[in-house]
C-alpha positions as CSV (number, residue, x, y, z in Angstrom):
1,X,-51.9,59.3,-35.8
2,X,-55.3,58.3,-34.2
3,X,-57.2,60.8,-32.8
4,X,-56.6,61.5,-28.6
5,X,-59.1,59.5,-26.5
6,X,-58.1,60.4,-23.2
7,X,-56.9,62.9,-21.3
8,X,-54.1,60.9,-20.0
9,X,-53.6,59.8,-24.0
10,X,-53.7,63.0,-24.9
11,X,-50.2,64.1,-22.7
12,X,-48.3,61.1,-24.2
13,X,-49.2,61.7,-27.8
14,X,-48.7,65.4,-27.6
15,X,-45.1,65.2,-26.1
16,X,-44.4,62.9,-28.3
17,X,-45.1,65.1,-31.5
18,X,-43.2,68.4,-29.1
19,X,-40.2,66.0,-29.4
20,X,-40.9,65.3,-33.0
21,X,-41.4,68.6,-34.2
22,X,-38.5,69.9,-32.3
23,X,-36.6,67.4,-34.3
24,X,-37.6,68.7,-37.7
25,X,-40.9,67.1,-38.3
26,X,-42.6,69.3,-39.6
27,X,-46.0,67.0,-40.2
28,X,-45.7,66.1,-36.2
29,X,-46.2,69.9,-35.1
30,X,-49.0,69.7,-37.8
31,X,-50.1,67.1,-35.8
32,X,-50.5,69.5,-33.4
33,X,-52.3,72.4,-34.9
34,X,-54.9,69.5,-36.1
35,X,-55.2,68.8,-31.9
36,X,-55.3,72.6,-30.8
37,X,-56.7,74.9,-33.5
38,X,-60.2,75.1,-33.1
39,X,-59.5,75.6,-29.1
40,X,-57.3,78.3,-29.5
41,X,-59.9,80.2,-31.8
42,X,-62.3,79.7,-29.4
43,X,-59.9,81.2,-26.8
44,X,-59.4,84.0,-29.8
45,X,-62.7,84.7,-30.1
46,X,-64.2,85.2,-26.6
47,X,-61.3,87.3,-26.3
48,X,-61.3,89.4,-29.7
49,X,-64.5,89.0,-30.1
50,X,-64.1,88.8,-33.9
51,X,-63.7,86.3,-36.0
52,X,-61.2,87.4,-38.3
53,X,-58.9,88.9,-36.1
54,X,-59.5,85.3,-34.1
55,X,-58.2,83.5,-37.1
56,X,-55.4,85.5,-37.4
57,X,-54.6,85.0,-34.1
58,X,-54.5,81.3,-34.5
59,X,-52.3,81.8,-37.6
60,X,-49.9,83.7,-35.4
61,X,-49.9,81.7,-32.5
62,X,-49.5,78.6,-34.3
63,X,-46.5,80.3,-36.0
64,X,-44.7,82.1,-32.9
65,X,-45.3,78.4,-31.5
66,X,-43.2,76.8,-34.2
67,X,-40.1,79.3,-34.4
68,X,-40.0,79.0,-30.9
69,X,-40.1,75.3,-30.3
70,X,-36.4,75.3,-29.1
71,X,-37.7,77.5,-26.2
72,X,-40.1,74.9,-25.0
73,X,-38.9,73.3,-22.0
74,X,-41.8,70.8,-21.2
75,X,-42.2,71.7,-17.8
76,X,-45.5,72.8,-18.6
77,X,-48.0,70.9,-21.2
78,X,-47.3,72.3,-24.8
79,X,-51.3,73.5,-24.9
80,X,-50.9,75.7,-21.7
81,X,-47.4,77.2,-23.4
82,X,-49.8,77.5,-26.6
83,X,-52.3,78.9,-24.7
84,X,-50.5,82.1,-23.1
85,X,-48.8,82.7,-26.4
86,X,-52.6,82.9,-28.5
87,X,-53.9,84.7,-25.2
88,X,-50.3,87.3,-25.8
89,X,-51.6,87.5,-29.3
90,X,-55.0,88.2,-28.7
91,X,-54.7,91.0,-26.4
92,X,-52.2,92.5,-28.9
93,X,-54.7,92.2,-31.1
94,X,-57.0,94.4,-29.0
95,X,-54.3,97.0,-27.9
96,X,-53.9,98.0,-31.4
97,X,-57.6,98.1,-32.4
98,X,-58.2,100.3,-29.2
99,X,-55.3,100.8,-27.2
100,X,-57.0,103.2,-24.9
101,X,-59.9,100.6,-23.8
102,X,-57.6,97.8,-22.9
103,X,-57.3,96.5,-19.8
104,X,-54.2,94.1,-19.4
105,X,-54.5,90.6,-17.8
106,X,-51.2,91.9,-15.6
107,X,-52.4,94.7,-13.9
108,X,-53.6,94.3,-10.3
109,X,-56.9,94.7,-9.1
110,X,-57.9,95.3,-6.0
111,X,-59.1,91.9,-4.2
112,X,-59.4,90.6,-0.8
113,X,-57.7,87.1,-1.8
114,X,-57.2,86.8,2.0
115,X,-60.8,86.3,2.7
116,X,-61.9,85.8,-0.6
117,X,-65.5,84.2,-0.2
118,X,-66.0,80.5,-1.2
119,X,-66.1,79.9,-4.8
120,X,-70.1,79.7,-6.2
121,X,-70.3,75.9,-7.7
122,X,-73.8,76.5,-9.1
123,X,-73.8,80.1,-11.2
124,X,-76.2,79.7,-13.5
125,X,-79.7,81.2,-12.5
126,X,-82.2,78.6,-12.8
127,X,-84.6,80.6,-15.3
128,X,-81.8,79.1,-18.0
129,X,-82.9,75.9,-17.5
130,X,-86.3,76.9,-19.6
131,X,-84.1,77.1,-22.6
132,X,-83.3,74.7,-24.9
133,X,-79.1,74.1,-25.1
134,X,-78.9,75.9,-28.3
135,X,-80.9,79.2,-27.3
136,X,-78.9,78.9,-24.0
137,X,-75.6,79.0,-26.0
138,X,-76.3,81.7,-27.5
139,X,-77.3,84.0,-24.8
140,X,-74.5,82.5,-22.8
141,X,-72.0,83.4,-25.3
142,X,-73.2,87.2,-25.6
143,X,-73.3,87.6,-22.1
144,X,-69.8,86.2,-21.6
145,X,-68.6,89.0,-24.4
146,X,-69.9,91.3,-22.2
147,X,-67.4,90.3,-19.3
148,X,-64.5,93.0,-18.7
149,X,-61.4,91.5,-21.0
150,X,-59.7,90.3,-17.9
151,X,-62.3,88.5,-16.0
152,X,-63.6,86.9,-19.5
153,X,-60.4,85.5,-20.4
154,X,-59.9,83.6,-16.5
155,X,-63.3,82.8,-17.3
156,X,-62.9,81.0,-21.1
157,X,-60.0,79.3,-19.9
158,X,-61.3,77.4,-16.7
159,X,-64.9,76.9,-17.4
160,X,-65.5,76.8,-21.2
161,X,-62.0,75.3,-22.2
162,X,-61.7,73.4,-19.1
163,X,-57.6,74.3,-18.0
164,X,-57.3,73.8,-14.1
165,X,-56.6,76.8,-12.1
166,X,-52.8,76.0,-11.9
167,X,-52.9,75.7,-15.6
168,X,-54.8,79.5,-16.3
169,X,-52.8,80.6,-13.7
170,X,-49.2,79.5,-16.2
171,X,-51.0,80.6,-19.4
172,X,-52.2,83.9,-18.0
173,X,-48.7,84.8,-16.1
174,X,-50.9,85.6,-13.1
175,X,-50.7,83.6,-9.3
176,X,-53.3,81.2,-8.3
177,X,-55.2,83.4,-5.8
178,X,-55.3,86.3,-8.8
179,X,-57.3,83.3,-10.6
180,X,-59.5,82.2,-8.3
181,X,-60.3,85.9,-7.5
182,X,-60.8,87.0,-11.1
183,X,-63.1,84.1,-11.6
184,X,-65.4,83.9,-8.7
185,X,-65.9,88.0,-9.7
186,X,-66.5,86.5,-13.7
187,X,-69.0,83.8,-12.4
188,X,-71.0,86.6,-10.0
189,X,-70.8,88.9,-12.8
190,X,-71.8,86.3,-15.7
191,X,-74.8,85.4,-12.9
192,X,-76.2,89.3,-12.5
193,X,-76.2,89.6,-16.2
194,X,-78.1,86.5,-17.1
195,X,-81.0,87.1,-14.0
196,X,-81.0,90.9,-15.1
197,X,-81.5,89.3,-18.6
198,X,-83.8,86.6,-17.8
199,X,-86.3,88.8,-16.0
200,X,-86.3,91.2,-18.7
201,X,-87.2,88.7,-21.3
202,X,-89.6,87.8,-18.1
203,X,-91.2,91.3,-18.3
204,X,-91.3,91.4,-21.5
205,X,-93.7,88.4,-22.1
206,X,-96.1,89.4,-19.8
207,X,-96.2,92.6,-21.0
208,X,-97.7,90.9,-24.1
């Protein structure tokens, strides 16, 4: 099957290979893990934040995904139903490694979603933009690890992965304000941590 080259192409082709692989076709749902698997390790990752207990999430995932097929309504897109079970897998992942550290993505935190403040469109501090897009990456990505487990995960999913709010909000089991509120707290947070970083790298040079 040719590869997806629209978002819009992407819906038809990947209901059309649920159907198929609910059917039996066993290449069709490999059709699928082709589409999805590097995303979900990315999701993995950020979340685990290790790579080989990212690929085993991906293994598992991929695997709950297939004996559960049946269970698949399609009332949602297959990726977001993919999505909450990696996410499921992921945190499990973490529980067991350290079970006293975890934080789960269901557990309320306190928020004042009633007068939550307007979300910030432009986060990233403008010292970044002295930084090629690789070295920005990079710092990027460690600062993201550093996020709290909750907040990082909203966080992946809507701004690196690119899921709407409505469709983090399904994956995650969480409402729609509990989104917006956990990632307007991951963007202020991600944006103290890279000027706090920026003008210590800052300091440093001209301490030289």
């Amino acid at each position: 099957m040719e590869a997806i080259q629209s978002k819009r192409g992407a819906v038809a082709d990947e209901s059309t290979l649920v159907q198929a692989a609910k059917s039996g076709d066993l290449g069709a749902f490999e059709q699928l893990v082709k589409l999805y698997d590097r995303n979900i390790f990315r999701i993995a990752q950020h979340i685990t934040r290790n790579r080989e207990d990212a690929e085993d999430v991906v293994q598992d995932a991929f695997l709950k995904a297939y004996e559960n097929l049946g269970q698949f309504q399609g009332q949602s897109k297959f990726y977001t139903w993919l999505v909450r079970i990696a996410v499921n897998e992921a945190l499990m992942k973490l529980r067991r490694r350290r079970p006293d550290k975890i934080v789960s993505l269901d557990e309320n935190i306190e928020t004042e979603e009633d007068s939550m403040p307007r979300e910030v469109a432009d986060w990233s501090p403008n010292p970044a933009q002295l930084y090629d897009q690789a070295q920005l990456k990079q710092i990027l990505s460690k600062v993201i690890q550093g996020l709290p487990p909750g907040f990082r995960t909203v966080f992946v999913l809507r701004d690196v992965e690119g899921l709407s709010t409505e469709e983090t909000a399904e994956a995650l089991g969480l409402s729609i304000p509990a989104v917006k509120s956990r990632l307007l707290r991951a963007r202020l947070q991600l944006r103290e941590r890279l000027n706090k970083y920026f003008k210590a790298r800052e300091d440093g040079d001209r301490s030289k």
